[in-house]
Residue frames relative to the residue before (quaternion, step in Angstrom):
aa qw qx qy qz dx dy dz
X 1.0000 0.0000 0.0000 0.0000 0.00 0.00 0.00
X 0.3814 -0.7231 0.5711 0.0738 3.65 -0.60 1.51
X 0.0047 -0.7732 0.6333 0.0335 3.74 -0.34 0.81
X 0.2672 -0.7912 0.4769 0.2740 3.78 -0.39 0.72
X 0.7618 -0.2367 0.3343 0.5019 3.73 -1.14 -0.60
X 0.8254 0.4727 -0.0644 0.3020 3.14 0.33 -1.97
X 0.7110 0.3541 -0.3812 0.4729 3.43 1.51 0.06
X 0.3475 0.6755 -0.5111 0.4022 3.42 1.84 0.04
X 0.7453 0.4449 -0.3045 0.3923 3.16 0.34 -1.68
X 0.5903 0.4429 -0.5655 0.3682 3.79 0.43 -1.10
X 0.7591 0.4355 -0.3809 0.2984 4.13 0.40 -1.06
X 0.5835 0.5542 -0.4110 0.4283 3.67 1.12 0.05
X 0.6218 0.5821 -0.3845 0.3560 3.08 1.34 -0.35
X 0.4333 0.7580 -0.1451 0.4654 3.09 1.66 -0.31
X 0.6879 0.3614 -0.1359 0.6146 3.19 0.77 -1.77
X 0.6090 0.6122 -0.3540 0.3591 3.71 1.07 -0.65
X 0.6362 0.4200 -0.3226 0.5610 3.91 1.16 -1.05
X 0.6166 0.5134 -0.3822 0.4584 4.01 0.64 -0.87
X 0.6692 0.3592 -0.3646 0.5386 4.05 0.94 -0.02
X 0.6657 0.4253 -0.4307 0.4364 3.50 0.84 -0.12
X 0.5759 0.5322 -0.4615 0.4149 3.72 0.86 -0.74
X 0.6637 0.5999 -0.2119 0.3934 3.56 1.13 -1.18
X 0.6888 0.4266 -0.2608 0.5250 3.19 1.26 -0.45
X 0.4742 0.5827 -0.3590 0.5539 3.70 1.47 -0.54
X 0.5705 0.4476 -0.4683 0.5048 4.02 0.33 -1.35
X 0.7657 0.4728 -0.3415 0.2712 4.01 -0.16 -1.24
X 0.7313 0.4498 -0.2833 0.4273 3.02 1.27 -0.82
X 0.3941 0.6408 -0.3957 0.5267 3.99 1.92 -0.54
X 0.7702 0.3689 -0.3115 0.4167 3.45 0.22 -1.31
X 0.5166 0.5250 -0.5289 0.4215 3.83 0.79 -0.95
X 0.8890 0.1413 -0.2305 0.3695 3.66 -0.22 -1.54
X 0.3319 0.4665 -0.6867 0.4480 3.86 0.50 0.85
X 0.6027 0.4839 -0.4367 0.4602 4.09 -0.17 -0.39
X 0.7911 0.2390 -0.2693 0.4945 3.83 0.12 -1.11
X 0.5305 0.5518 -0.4358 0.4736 3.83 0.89 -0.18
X 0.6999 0.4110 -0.3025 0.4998 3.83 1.39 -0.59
X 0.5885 -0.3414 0.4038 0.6116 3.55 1.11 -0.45
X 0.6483 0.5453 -0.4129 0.3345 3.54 -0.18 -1.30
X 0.4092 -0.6008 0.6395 0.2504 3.04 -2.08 0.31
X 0.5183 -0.6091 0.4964 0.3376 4.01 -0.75 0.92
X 0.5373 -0.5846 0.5674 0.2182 3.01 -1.53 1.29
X 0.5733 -0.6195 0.5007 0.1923 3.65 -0.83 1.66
X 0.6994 0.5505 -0.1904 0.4143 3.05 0.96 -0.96
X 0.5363 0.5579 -0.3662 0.5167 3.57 1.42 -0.40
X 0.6129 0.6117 -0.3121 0.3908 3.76 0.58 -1.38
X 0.7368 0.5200 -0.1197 0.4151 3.02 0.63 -1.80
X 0.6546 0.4114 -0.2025 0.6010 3.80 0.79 -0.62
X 0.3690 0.6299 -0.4432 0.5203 3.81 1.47 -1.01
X 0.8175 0.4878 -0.1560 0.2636 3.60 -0.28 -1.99
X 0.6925 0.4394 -0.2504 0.5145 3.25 0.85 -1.48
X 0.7080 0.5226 -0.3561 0.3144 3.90 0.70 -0.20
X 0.3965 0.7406 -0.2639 0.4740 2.75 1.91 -0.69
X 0.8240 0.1739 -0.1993 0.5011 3.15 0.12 -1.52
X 0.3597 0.5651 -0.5965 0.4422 3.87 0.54 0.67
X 0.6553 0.5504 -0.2346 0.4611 3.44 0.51 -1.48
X 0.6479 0.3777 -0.2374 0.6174 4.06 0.68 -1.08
X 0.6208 0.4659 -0.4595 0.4317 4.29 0.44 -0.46
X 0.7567 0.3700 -0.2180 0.4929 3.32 0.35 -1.65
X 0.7033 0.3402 -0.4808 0.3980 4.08 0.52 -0.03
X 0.6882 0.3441 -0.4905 0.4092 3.46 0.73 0.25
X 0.4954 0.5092 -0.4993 0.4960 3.62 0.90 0.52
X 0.5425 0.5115 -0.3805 0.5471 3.62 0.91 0.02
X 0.4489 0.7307 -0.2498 0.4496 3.99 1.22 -0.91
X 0.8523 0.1037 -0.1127 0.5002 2.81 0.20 -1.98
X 0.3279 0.8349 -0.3470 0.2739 3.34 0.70 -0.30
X 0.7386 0.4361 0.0515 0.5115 3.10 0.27 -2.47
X 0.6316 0.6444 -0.3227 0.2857 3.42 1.09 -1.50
X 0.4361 -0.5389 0.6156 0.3748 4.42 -0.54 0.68
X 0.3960 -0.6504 0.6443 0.0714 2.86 -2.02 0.99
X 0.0571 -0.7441 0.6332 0.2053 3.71 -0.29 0.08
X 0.7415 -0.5357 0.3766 0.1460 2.63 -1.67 1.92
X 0.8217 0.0989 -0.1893 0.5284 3.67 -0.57 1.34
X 0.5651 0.4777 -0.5020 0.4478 3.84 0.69 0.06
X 0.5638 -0.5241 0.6358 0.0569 3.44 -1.80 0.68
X 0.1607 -0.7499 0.6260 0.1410 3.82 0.71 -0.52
X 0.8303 -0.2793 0.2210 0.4287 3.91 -1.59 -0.15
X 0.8824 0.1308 0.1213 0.4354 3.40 0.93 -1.09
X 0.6957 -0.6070 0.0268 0.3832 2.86 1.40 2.04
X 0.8067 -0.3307 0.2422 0.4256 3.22 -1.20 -0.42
């Protein structure tokens, strides 16, 4: 079974909103805490970030992915 580019990317796009909701929950829970008094668990921010930039990896693998090829070119990593 031959899976092409363009349906990889459509499922990363996928895996791409499920890291943003995931990164939203950290950021709900950070400002439920200061809305209670409390100070946010460091630990929320920090885990906040690193999904982020999961979320910004896997949408530019969706980029190149999706992105047309033009007939003869080789892209970053050859034929």
């Amino acid at each position: 079974m031959a899976t092409e580019p363009a349906d990889v990317a459509d499922r990363l796009e996928g895996i791409a909103e499920e890291l943003a909701d995931l990164a939203l929950d950290r950021l709900h829970r950070a400002a439920d805490a200061i809305r209670a008094g409390d100070m946010p668990d460091p630990a929320l921010a920090a885990e906040e970030k690193r999904i982020t930039r999961a979320r910004r990896a896997v949408e530019k693998a969706v980029q190149l992915l999706a992105a047309p090829r033009m007939p003869g070119s080789q892209g970053e990593d050859g034929p």
